[in-house]
N, CA and C atoms as a LAMMPS dump frame, in Angstrom:
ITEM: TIMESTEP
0
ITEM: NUMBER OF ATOMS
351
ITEM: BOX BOUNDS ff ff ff
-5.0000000000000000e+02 5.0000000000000000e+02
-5.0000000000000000e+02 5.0000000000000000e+02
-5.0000000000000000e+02 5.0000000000000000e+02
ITEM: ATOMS id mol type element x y z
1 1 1 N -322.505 233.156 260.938
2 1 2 C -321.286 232.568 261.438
3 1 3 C -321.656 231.577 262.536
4 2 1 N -321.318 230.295 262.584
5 2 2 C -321.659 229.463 263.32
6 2 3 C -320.296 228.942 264.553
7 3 1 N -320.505 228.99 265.603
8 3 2 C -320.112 228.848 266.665
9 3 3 C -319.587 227.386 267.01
10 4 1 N -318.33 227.377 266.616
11 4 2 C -317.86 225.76 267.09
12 4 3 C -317.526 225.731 268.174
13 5 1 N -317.053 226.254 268.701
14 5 2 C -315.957 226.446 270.309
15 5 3 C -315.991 227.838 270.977
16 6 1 N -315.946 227.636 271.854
17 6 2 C -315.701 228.838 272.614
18 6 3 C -314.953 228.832 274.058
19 7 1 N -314.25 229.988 274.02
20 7 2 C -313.516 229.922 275.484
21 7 3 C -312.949 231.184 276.037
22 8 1 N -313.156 231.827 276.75
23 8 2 C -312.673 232.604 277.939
24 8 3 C -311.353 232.612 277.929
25 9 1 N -310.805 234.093 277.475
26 9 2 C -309.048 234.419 278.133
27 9 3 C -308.761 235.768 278.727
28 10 1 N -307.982 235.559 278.871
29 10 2 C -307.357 236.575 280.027
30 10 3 C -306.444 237.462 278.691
31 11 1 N -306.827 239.021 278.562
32 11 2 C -305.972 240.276 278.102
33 11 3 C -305.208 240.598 279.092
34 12 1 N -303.656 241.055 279.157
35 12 2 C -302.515 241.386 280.027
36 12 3 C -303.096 242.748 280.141
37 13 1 N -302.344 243.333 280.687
38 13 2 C -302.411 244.986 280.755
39 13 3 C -301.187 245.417 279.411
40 14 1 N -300.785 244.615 279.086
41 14 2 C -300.311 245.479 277.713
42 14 3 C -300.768 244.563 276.474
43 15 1 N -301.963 244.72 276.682
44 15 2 C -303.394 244.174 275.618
45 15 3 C -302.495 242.925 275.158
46 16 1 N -302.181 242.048 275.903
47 16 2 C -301.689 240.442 274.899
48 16 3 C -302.682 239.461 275.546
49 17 1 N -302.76 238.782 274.687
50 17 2 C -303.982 237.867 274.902
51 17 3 C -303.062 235.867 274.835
52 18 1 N -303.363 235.048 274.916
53 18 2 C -302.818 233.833 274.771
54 18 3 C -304.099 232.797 274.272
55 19 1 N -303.491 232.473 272.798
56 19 2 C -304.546 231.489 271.956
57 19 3 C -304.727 229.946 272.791
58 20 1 N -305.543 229.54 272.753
59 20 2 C -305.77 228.291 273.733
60 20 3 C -305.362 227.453 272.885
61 21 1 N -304.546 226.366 273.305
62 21 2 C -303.876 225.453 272.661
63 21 3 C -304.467 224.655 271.244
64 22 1 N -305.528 224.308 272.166
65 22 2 C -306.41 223.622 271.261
66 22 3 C -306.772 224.577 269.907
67 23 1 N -307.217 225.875 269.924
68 23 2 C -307.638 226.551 269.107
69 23 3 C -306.331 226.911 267.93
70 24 1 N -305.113 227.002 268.607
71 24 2 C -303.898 226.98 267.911
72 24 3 C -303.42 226.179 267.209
73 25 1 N -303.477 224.947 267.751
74 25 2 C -302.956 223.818 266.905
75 25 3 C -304.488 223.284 265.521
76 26 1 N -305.597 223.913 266.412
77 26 2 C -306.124 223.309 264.807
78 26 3 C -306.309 223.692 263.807
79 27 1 N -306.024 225.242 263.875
80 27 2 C -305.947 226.497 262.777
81 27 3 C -305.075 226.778 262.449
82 28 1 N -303.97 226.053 262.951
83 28 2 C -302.701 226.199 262.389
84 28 3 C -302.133 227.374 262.509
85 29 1 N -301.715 228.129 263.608
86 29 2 C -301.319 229.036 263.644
87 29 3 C -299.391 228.878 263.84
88 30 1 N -299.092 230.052 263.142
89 30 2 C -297.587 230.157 263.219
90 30 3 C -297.039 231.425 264.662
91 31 1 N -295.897 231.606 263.666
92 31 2 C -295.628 233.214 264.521
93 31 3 C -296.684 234.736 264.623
94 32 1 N -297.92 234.353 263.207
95 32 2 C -298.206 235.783 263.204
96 32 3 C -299.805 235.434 263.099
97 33 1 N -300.416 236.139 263.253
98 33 2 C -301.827 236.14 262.742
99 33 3 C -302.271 237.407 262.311
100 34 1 N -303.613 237.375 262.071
101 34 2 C -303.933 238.607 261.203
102 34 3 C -305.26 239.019 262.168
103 35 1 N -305.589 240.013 262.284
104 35 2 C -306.53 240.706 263.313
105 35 3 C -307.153 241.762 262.327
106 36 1 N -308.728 241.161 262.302
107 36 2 C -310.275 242.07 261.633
108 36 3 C -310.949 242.354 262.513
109 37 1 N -311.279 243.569 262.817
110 37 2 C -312.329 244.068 263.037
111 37 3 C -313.614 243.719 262.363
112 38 1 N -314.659 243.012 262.814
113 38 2 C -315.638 242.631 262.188
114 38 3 C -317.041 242.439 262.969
115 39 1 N -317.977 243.809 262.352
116 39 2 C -318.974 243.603 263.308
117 39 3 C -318.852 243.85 264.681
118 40 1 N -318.132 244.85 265.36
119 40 2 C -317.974 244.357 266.507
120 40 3 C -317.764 243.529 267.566
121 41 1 N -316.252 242.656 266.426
122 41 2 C -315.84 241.37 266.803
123 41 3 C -314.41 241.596 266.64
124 42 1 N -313.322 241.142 267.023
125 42 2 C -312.342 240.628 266.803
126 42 3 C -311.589 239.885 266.398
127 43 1 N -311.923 239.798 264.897
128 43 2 C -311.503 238.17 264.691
129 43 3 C -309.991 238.138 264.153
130 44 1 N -309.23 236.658 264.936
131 44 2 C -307.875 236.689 264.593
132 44 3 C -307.802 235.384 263.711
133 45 1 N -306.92 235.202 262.639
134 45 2 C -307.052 234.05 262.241
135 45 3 C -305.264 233.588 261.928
136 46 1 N -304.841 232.408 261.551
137 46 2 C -303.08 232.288 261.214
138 46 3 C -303.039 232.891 260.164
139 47 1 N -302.134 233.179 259.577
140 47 2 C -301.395 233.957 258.502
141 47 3 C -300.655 232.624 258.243
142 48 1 N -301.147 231.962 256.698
143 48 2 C -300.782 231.026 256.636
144 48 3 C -298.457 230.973 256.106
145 49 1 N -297.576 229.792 256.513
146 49 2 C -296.681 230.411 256.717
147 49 3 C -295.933 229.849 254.985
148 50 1 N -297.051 229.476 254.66
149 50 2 C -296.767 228.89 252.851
150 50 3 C -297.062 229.759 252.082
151 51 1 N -297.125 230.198 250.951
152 51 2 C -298.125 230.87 249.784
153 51 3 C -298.882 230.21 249.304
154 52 1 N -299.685 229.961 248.732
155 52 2 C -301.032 229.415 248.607
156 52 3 C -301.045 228.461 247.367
157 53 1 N -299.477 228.211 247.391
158 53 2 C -299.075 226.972 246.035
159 53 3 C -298.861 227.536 244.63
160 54 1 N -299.582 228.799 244.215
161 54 2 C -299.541 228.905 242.982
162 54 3 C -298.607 229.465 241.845
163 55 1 N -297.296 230.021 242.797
164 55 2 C -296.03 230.129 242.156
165 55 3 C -295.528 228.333 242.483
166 56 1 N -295.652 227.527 242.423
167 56 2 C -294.814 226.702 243.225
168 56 3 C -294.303 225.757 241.865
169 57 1 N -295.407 225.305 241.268
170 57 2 C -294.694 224.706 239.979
171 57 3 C -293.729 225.815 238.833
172 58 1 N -293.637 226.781 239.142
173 58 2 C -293.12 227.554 237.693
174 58 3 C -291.53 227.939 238.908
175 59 1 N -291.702 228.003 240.251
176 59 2 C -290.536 227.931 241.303
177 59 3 C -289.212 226.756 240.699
178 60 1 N -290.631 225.621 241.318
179 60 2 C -289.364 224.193 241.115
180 60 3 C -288.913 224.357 239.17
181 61 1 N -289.626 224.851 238.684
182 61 2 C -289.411 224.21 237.04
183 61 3 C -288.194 225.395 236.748
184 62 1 N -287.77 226.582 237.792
185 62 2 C -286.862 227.107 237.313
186 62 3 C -285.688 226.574 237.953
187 63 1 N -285.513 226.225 239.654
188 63 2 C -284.53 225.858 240.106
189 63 3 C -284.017 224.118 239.325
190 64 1 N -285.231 223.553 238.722
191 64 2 C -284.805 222.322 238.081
192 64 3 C -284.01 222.909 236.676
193 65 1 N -284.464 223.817 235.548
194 65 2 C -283.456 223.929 235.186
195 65 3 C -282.105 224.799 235.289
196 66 1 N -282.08 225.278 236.723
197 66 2 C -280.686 225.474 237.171
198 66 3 C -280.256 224.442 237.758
199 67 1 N -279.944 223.525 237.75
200 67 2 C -279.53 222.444 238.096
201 67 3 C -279.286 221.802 239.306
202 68 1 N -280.573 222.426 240.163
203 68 2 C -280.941 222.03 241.663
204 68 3 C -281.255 220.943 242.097
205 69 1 N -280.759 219.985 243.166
206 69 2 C -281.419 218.821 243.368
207 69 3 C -281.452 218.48 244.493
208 70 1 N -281.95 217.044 245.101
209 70 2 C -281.966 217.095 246.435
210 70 3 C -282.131 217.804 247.599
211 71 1 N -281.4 217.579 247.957
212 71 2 C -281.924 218.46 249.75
213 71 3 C -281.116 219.991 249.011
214 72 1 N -280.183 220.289 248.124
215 72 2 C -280.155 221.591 247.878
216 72 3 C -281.583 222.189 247.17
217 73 1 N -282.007 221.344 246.242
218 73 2 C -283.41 221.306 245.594
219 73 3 C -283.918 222.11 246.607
220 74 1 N -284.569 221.369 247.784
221 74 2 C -286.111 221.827 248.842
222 74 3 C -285.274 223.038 249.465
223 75 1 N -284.014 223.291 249.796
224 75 2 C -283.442 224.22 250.085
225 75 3 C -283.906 225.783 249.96
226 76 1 N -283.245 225.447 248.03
227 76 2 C -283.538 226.683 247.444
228 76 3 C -285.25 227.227 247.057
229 77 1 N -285.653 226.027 247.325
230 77 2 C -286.857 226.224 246.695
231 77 3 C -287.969 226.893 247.888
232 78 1 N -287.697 226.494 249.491
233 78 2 C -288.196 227.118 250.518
234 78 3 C -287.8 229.046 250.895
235 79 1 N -286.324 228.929 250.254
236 79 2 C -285.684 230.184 250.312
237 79 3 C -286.982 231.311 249.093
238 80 1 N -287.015 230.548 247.943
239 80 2 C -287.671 231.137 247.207
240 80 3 C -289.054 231.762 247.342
241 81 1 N -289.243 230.333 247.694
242 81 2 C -290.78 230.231 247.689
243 81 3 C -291.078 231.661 248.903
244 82 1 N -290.6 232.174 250.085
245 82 2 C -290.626 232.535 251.447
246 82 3 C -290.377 234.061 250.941
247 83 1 N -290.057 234.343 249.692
248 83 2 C -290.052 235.551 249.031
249 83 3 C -291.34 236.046 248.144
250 84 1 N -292.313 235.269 248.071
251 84 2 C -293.306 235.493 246.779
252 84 3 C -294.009 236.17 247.823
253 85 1 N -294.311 236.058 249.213
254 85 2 C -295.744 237.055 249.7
255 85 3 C -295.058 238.348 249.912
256 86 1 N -293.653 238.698 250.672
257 86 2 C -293.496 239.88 250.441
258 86 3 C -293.126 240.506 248.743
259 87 1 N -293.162 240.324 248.244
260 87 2 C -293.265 240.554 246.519
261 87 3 C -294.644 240.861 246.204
262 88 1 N -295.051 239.915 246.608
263 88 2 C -296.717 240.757 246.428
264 88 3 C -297.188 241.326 247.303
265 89 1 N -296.97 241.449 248.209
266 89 2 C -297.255 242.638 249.672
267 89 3 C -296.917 244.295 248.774
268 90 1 N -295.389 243.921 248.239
269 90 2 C -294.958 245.261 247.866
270 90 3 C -295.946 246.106 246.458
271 91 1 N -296.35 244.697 245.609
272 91 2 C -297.279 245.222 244.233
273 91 3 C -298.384 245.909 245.049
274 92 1 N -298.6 244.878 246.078
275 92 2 C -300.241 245.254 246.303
276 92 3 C -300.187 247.074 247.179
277 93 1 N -299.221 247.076 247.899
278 93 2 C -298.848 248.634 248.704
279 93 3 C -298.495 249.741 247.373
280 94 1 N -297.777 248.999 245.875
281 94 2 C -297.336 250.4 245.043
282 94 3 C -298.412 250.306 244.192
283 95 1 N -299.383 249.795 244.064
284 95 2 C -300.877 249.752 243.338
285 95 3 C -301.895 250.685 244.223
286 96 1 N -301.677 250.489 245.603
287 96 2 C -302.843 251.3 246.469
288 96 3 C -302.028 252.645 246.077
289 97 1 N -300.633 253.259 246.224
290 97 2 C -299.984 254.058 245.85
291 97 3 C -300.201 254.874 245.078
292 98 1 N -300.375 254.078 243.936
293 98 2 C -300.591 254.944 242.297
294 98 3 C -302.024 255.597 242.786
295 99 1 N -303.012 253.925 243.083
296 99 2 C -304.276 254.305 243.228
297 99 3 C -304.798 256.182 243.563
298 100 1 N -303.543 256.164 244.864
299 100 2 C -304.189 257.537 245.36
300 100 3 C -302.911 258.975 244.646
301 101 1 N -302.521 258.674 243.752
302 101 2 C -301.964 259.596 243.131
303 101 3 C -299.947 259.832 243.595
304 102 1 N -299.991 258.633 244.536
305 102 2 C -298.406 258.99 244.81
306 102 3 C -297.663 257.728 244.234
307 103 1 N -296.974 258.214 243.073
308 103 2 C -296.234 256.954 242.383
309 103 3 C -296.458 257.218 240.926
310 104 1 N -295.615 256.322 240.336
311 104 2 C -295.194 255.928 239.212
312 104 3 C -296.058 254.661 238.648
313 105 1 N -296.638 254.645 237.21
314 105 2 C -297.234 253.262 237.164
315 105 3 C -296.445 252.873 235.813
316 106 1 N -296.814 251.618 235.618
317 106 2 C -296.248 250.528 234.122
318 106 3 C -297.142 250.284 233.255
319 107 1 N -297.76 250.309 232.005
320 107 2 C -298.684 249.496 231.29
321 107 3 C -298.178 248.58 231.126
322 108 1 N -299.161 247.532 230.811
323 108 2 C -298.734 246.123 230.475
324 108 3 C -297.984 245.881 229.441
325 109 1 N -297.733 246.6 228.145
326 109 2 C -296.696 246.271 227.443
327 109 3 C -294.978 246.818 227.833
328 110 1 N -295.175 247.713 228.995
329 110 2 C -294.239 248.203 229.782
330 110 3 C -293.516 247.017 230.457
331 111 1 N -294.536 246.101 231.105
332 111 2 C -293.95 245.139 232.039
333 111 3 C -293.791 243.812 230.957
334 112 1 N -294.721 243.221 229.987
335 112 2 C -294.712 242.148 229.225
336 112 3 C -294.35 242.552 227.784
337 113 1 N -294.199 243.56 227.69
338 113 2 C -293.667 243.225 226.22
339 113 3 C -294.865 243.43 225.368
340 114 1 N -294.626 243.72 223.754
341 114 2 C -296.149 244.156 223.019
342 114 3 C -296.304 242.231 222.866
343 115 1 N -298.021 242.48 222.323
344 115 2 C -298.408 240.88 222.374
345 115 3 C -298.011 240.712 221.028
346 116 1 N -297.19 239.323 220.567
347 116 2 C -297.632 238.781 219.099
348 116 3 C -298.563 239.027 218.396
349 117 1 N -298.59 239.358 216.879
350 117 2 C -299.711 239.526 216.373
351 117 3 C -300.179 237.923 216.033
């Protein structure tokens, strides 16, 4: 791991710390970040506040054919879009679930349907 910057902060007494400006604005940080333990390190990084694009064309191609446009268009489509990480937050928590024996699971022709022959 290579060392770009570094800087000295001050922990409160109720363990809050304050990201240095500079380090904030270039990592793009939002409201939240994410905190690893690593190595006997602390590393915090942004929690990015987009999803990572890859629902985004099959998003717009449904609100286009509901007949979305314009500024209602980017509207609905931010509303949407701002739902796909907790959706997969929840798969990824009822998968660790099953994993350890508490839960219910689906096979894939459960969730998709049998395949065409």
């Amino acid at each position: 791991m290579q060392v770009l910057d570094k800087k000295r902060i001050s922990v409160t007494s109720k363990r809050q710390l304050t990201i240095p400006q500079k380090f904030y604005t270039e990592l793009g940080f939002g409201s939240e970040a994410i905190c690893t333990l690593l190595d006997g390190a602390l590393v915090i990084e942004p929690v990015s506040q987009a999803p990572s694009g890859e629902f985004d064309d099959l998003i717009l191609a449904d609100l286009i054919k509901e007949g979305y446009e314009g500024d209602a268009l980017l509207a609905e489509f931010k509303a949407r879009r701002a739902k796909v990480r907790p959706a997969v937050e929840r798969l990824i928590q009822q998968a660790k679930d099953v994993g350890r024996g508490n839960g219910e699971y689906s096979t894939y022709e459960e969730v998709f349907g049998k395949c065409p022959d």
